[in-house]
C-alpha positions in Angstrom: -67.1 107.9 163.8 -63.4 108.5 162.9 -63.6 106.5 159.4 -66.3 108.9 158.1 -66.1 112.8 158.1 -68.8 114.1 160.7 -72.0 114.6 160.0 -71.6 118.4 159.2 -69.1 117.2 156.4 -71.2 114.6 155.3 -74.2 116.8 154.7 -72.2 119.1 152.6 -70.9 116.8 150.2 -74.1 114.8 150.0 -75.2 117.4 147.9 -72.6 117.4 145.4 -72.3 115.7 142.4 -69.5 113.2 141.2 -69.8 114.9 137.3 -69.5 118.4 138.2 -67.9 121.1 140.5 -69.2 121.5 144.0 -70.5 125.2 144.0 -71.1 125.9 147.8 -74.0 128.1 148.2 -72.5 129.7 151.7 -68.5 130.7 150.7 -68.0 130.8 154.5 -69.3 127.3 155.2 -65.9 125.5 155.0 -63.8 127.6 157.3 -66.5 127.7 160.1 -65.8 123.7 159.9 -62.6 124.8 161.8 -64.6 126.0 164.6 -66.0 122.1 165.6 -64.5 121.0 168.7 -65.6 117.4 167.5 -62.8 118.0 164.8 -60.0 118.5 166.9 -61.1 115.9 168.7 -61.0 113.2 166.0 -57.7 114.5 164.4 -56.2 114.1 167.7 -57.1 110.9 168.2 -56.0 109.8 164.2 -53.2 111.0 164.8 -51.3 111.1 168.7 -50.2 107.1 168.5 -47.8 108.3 165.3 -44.2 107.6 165.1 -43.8 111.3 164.7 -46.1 112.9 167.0 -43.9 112.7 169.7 -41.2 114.7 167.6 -41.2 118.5 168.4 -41.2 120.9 165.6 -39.2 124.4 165.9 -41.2 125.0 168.8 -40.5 122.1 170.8 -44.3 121.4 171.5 -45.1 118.1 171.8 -48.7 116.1 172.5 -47.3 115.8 175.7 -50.0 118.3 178.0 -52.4 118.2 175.1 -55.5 119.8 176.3 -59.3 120.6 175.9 -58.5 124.2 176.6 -55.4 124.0 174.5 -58.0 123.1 171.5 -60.4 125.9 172.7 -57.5 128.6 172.2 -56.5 127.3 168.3 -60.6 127.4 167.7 -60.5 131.2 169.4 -57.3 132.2 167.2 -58.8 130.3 164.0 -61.9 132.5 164.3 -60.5 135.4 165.0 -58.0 134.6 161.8 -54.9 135.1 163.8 -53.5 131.7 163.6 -49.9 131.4 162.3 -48.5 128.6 161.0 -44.5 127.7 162.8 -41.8 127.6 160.1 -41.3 123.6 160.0 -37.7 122.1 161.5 -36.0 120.5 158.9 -33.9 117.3 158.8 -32.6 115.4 156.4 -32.6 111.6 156.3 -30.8 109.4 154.1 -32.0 108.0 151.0 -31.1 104.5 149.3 -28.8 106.2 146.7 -26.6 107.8 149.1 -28.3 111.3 149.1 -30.5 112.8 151.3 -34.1 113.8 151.7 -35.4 116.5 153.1 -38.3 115.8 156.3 -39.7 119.0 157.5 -41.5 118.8 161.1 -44.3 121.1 161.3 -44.8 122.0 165.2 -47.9 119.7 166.8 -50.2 122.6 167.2 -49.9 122.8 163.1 -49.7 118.8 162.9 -53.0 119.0 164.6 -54.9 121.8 162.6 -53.4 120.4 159.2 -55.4 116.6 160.4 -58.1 118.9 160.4 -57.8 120.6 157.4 -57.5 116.7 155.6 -60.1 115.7 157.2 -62.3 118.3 155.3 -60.5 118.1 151.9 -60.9 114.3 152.2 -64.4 114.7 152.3 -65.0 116.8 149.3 -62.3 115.3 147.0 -62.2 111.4 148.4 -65.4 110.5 146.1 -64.0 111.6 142.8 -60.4 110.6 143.4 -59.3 107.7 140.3 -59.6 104.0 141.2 -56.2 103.5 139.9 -54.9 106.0 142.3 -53.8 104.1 145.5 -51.6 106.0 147.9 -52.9 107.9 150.9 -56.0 106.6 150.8 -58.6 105.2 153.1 -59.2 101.6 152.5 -55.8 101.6 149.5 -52.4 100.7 150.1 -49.0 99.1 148.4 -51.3 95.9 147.8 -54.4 97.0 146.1 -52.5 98.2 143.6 -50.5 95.2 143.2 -53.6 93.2 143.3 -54.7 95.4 140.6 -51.1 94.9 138.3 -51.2 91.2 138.9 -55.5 90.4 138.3 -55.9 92.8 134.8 -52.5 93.7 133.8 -52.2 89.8 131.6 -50.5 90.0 128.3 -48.4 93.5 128.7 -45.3 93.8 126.8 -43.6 96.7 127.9 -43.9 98.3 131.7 -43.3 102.2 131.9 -41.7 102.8 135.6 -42.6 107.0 135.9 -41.6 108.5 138.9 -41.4 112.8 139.4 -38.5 114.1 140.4 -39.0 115.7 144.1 -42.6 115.6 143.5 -43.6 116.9 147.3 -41.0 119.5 146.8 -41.9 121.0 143.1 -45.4 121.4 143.8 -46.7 124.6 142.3 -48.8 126.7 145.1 -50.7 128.3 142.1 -51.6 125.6 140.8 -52.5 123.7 143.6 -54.6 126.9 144.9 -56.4 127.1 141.4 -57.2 123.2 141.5 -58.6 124.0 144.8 -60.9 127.0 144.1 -62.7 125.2 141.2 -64.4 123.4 143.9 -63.8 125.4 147.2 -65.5 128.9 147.1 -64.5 130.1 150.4 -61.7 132.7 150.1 -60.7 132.2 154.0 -59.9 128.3 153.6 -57.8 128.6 150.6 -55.8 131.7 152.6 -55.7 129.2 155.4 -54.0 126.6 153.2 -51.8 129.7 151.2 -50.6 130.8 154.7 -49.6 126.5 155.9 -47.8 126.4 152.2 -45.8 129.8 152.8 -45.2 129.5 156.1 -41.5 128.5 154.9 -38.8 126.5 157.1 -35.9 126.7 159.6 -32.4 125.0 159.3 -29.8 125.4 161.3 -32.2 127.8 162.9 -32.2 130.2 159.9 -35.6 131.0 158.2 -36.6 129.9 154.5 -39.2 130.9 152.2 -40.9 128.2 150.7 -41.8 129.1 147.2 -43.2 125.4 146.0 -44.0 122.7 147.4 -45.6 121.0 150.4 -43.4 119.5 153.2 -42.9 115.6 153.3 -43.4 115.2 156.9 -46.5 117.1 156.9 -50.1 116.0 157.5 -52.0 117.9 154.7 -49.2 117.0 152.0 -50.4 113.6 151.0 -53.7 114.5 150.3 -53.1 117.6 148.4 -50.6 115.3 146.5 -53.1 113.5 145.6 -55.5 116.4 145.2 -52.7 118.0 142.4 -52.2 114.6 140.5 -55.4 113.5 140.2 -55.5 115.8 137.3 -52.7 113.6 135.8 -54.8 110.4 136.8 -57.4 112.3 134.5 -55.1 112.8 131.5 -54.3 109.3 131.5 -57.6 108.4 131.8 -59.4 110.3 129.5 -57.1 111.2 126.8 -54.0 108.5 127.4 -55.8 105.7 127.8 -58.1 105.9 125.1 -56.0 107.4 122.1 -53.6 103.9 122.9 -56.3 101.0 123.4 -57.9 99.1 119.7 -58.8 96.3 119.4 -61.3 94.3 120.8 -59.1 90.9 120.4 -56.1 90.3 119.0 -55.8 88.1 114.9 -55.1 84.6 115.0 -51.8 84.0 114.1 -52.0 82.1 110.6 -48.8 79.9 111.7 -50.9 78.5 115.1 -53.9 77.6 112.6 -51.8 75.9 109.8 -50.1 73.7 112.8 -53.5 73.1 114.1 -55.0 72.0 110.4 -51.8 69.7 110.1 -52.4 68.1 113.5 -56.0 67.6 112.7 -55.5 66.0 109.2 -52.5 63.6 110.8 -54.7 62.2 113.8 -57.8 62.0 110.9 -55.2 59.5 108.9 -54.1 57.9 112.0 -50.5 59.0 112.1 -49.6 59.7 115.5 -45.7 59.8 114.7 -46.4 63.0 112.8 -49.0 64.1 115.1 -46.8 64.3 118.2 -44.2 66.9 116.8 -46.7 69.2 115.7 -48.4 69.4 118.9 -44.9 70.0 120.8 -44.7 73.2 117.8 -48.4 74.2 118.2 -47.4 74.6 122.2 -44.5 77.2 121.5 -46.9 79.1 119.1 -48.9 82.0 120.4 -53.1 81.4 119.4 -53.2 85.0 118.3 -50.7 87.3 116.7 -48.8 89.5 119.0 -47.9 91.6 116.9 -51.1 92.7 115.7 -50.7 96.6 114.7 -55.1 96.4 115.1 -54.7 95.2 118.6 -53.2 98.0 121.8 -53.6 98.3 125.0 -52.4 100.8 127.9 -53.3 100.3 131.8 -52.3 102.2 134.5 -52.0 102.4 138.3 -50.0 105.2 140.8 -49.1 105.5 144.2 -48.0 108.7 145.0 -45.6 110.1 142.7 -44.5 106.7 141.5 -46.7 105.5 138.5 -46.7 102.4 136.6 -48.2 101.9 133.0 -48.4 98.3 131.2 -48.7 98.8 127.5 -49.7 96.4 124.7 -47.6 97.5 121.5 -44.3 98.6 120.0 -40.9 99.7 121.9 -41.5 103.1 119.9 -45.0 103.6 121.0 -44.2 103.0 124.6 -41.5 105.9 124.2 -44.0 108.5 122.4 -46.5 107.6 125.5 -43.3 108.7 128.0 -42.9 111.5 126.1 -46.3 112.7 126.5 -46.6 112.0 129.8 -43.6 114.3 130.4 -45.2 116.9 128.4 -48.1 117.2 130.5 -46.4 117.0 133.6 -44.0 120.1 132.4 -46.8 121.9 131.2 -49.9 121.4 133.1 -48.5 120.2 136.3 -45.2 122.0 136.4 -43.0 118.7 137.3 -40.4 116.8 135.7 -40.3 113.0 135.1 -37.0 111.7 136.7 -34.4 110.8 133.8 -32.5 107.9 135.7 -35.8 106.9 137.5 -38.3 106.7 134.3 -37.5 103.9 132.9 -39.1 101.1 129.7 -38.5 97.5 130.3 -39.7 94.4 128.2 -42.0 92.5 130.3 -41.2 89.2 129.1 -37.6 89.2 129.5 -36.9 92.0 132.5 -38.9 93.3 135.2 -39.6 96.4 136.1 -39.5 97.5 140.0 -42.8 99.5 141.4 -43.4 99.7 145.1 -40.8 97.2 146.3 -41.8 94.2 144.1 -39.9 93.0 140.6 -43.3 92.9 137.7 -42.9 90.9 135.0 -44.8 88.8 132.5 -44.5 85.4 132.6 -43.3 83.7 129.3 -41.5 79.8 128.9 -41.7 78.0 125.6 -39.1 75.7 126.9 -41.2 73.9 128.7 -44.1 72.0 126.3 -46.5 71.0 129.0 -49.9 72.2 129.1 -49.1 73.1 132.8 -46.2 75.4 131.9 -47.7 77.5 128.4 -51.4 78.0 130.4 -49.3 80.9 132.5 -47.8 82.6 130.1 -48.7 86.2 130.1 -50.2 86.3 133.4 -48.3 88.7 135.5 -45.7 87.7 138.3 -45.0 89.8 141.5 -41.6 89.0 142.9 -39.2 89.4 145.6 -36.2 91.1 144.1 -33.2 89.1 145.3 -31.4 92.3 146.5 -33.6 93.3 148.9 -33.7 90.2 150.4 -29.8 90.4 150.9 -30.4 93.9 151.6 -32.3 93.1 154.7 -29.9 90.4 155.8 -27.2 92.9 155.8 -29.3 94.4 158.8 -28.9 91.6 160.8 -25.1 90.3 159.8 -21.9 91.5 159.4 -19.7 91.6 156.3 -18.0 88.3 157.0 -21.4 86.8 157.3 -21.3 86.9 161.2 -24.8 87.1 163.6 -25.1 90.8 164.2 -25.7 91.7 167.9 -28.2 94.8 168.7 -26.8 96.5 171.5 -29.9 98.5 171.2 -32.3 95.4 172.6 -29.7 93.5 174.8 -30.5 95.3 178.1 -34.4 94.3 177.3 -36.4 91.2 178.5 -36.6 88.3 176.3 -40.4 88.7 175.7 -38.8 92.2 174.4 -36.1 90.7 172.2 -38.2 88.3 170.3 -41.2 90.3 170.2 -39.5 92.8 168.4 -37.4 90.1 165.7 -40.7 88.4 165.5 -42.3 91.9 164.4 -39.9 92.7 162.0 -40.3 89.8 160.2 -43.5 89.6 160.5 -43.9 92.9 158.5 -41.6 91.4 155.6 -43.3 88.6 154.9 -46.1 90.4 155.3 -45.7 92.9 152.8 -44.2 90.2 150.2 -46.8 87.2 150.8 -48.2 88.4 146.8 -44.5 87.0 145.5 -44.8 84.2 143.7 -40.7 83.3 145.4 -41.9 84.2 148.5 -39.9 81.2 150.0 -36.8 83.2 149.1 -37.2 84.6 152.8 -36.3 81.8 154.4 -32.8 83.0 153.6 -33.9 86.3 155.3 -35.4 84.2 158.4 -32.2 82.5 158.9 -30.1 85.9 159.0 -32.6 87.1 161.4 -32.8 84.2 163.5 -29.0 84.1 164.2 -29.1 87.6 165.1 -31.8 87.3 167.6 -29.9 84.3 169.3 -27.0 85.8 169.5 -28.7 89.2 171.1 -30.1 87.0 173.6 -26.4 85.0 174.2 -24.9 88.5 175.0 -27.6 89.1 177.1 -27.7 85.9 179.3 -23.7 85.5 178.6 -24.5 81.4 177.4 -24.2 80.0 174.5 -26.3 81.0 171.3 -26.9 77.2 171.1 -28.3 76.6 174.5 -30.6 79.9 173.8 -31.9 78.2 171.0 -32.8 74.8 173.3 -34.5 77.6 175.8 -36.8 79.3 173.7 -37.4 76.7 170.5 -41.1 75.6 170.0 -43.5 74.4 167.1 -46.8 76.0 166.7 -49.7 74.7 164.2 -50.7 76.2 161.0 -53.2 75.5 158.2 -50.3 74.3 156.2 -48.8 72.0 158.9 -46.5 72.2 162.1 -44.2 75.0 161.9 -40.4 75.4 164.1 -41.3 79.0 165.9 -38.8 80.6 168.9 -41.3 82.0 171.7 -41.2 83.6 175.1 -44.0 84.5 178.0 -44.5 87.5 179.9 -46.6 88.0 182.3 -48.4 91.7 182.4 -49.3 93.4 185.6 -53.2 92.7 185.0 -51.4 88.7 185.6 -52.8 87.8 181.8 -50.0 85.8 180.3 -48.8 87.4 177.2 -46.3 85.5 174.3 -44.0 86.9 171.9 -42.9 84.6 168.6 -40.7 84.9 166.1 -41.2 82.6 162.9 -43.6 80.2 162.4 -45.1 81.4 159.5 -45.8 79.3 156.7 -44.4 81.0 153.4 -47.4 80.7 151.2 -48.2 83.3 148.3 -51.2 84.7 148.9 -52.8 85.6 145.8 -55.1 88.3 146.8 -54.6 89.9 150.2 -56.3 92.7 151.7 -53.8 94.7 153.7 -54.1 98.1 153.6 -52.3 101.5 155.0 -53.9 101.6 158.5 -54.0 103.5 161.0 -54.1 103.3 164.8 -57.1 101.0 166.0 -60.4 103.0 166.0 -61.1 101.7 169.2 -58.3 103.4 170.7 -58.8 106.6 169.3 -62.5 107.1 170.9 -61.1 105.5 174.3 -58.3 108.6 174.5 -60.7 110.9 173.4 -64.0 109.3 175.5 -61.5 109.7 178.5 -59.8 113.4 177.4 -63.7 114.3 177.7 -64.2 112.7 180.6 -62.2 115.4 182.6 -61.2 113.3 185.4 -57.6 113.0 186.4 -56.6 109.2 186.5 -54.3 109.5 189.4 -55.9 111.4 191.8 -59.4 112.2 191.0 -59.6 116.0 190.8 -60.8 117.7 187.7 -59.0 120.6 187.4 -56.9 121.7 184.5 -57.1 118.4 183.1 -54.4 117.3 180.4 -53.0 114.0 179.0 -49.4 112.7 179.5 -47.8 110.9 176.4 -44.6 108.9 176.3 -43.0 108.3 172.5 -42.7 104.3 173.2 -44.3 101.5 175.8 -41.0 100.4 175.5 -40.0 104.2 177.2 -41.7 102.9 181.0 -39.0 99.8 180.9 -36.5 102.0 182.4 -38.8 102.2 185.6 -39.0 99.8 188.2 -40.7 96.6 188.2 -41.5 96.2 192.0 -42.0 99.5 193.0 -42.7 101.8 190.1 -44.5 104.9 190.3 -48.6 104.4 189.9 -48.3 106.8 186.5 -46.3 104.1 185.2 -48.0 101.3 186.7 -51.5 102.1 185.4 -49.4 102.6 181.7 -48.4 99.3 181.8 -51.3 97.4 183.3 -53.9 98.8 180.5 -50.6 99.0 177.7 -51.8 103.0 177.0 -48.7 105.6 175.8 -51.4 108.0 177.6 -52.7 108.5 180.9 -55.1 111.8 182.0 -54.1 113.8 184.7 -54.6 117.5 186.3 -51.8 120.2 185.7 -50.5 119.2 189.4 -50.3 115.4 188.8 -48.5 116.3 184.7 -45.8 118.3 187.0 -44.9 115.7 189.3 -44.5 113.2 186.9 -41.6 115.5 185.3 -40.8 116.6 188.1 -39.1 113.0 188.7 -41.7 112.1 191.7 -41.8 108.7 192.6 -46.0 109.0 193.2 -48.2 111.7 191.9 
């Protein structure tokens, strides 16, 4: 249910074809898609458990009281085409280079009707989006495009690291809303979408016009990234791609087969003094001719607005494909590469960084072993050494002492190391396709002093006798494994266990994480029991609504004996929700120690 578009979606585009335009035989067909409650009711449930959607735009509305009826009145306005889009709130967070990037945050009514409106534009433009295109995407991530550098990309020379300046922010509303109308005849969508693109900003509580763009915080701006550069993924495809690849093998090199004739006359006269140096040559020699001018090839992969290309051929080539790329992006796309960011490295001797990982091509002729030459120009995914130290800075001071995080001393110790355990999890996680994967064991350390030490403030003991308290092994397919865990007991009485460590750093060649979202399961629980209309705390079904806190972590600030049954119920079934009538939602702000 919520990984396909409904079934009104799906009989619209199953009469479409992949090869040409979708001409839509009613032009009002899309916009009345605004008017299924079912919708709402999915995009809610996508997208409530967010980090964000707990973050009030410039109207302060949160999901917090989200409502059947509250649905109900943006169908009403939608139909009546009276719905305004809030100017977004803007912030600004800090990027890696020191500067800072602008977030807007579209109010939750907005969040909730954009889900909507990418829930439809997914279903039309989903099917004809490029293979090589990987951000944003249902069943695509980070590490299906990795997968795809590391399994096809063998033998490139030079890497092309393209990445458009402010991409979210320099999209042309023209051209996005002509890309759209070549499929979508229905003049009231694309105003829809005109009015969410215009509907400008406020900072400092000052309005803003927005004249390009789409903002990066909101829920329709991926997929319209993706909708305005598939037409690059097109170039690159169809005219790129094909204008840079000859060749269907490369020419022997004539200097591999005159070493291979010497080493077969020598062994044919018996001469295996002479026949020894030749091979340790003929192992330093390519088979084939690398520089064959007959032989090019060009590949290509994006994820969002960073793109990587792996090209076959000459330093001068790879810089007239750059400048090509550029010139379509300036005047097709309106967008500029970034100069400092857009950058041609040699394979063999640098790497190139694309989405967190250093990409190289292997290549050692020092090494004359069968074992060593086999690899050479497979491609290797690796951990860049400053992000490892990057991270470790987290956890440590300068001086190289354990960090304390006031922020988790005052929680429990299932608490502490769930959350170290978490965060590592994740890194190792997204780095098990590095081939020096084991370099985070250097990260694992910093981390592990940090969390002992959090817990040593806490308990006031120490860090050493910590360590004795909550040490443990645990047993892996690749053997027993030191691990740090801790037991908590839920108030269902199951026995729940945090860990940090314990996993076995082992490159996994081909993994299959992908950007997910919430569990499915969850999101037709909240909605199964939204429909339900029956409050959770009392019973009545009046004016029924649904309670949201930001973080489970949020009910630790309530009593553990005696809490109030809101939060008790929370915590037993581990929900950020509960359903409740307008007079139990009042009493619960309203500070009451019992609805």
């Amino acid at each position: 249910m919520f990984t396909s578009p409904p079934m009104e979606i799906r009989s619209v585009t199953a009469t479409t074809h992949l090869n040409e335009p979708a001409v839509l035989k009613d032009a009002a067909l899309l916009y009345r898609q605004l008017f299924n409650e079912q919708l709402y009711l999915v995009a809610y449930g996508r997208i409530y458990a967010n980090d964000g959607a707990m973050t009030p735009g410039a109207d302060g509305e949160t999901p917090d009281g989200m409502s059947l009826e509250r649905i109900r009145e943006i169908i009403d306005d939608l139909r009546a085409e009276r719905y305004r889009f809030t100017p977004a709130r803007r912030v600004y967070i800090p990027k890696k280079n020191g500067a800072k990037r602008p977030l807007g945050l579209p109010a939750w009514s907005d969040k909730l009707v954009g889900e909507v409106i990418r829930l439809l534009l997914e279903a039309y433009y989903e099917p004809q989006f490029s293979d090589r295109s990987h951000g944003f995407r249902p069943g695509r991530g980070c590490h299906t495009a990795l997968n795809e550098i590391a399994s096809t990309w063998t033998g490139t020379t030079w890497l092309i690291e393209g990445d458009i300046a402010d991409c979210f922010g320099s999209l042309d509303h023209e051209v996005i809303l002509n890309i759209l109308a070549e499929w979508i005849h229905d003049e009231r969508f694309l105003g829809l979408i005109a009015r969410m693109l215009r509907a400008g900003y406020l900072e400092d509580w000052i309005w803003h016009a927005t004249r390009s763009g789409a903002p990066q915080g909101g829920v329709v701006s991926p997929i319209l990234s993706n909708i305005y550069l598939d037409r690059f993924d097109k170039f690159v495809e169809e005219e790129l791609i094909p204008a840079w690849t000859k060749g269907r093998i490369r020419r022997n090199n004539r200097e591999y087969k005159n070493v291979t004739a010497n080493i077969g006359y020598w062994s044919r006269k018996g001469d295996p003094e002479r026949v020894a140096p030749l091979r340790r040559r003929q192992r330093s020699i390519p088979a084939s001719d690398p520089r064959d001018p007959g032989y090019r090839r060009l590949r290509y992969t994006r994820y969002a607005d960073d793109h990587l290309l792996g090209f076959v051929g000459t330093r001068a080539e790879a810089e007239q494909i750059k400048e090509e790329i550029a010139k379509f992006l300036h005047e097709t796309l309106k967008l500029e590469l970034s100069i400092e960011k857009t950058l041609i490295t040699h394979a063999r001797t640098k790497r190139a960084r694309f989405l967190g990982y250093d990409i190289g091509t292997l290549h050692n002729d020092t090494k004359l072993t069968r074992g060593h030459r086999k690899v050479n120009g497979s491609v290797a995914l690796e951990v860049p050494p400053e992000v490892v130290n990057s991270k470790c800075h987290l956890y440590q001071h300068d001086d190289g002492r354990a960090a304390i995080r006031g922020d988790l001393k005052n929680l429990s110790d299932y608490s502490i190391i769930a959350v170290y355990g978490a965060e590592y999890r994740g890194y190792v996680q997204y780095y098990q396709m590095a081939g020096n994967l084991n370099w985070l064991n250097k990260l694992r350390f910093a981390m592990e002093r940090s969390m002992l030490s959090t817990l040593a403030a806490k308990h006031r003991r120490p860090p050493w006798r910590l360590r004795d308290r909550f040490k443990s092994t645990i047993e892996t397919p690749y053997g027993t494994r030191r691990c740090f865990e801790a037991s908590h007991t839920t108030p269902s009485g199951s026995v729940a266990t945090a860990r940090f460590g314990g996993i076995p750093l082992v490159r996994q060649r081909h993994t299959t994480i992908i950007d997910g979202r919430w569990p499915a399961r969850q999101k037709r629980l909240l909605v199964k029991r939204l429909k339900t209309g029956i409050c959770e705390l009392c019973g009545s079904d009046r004016t029924i609504t649904v309670h949201h806190v930001r973080r489970m972590s949020d009910l630790e600030r309530y009593s553990t004996t005696n809490p109030p049954k809101w939060v008790a119920d929370m915590r037993q079934y581990r929900r950020k929700t509960i359903i409740v009538c307008a007079h139990c939602h009042a009493a619960i702000h309203g500070g009451s120690s019992d609805s």
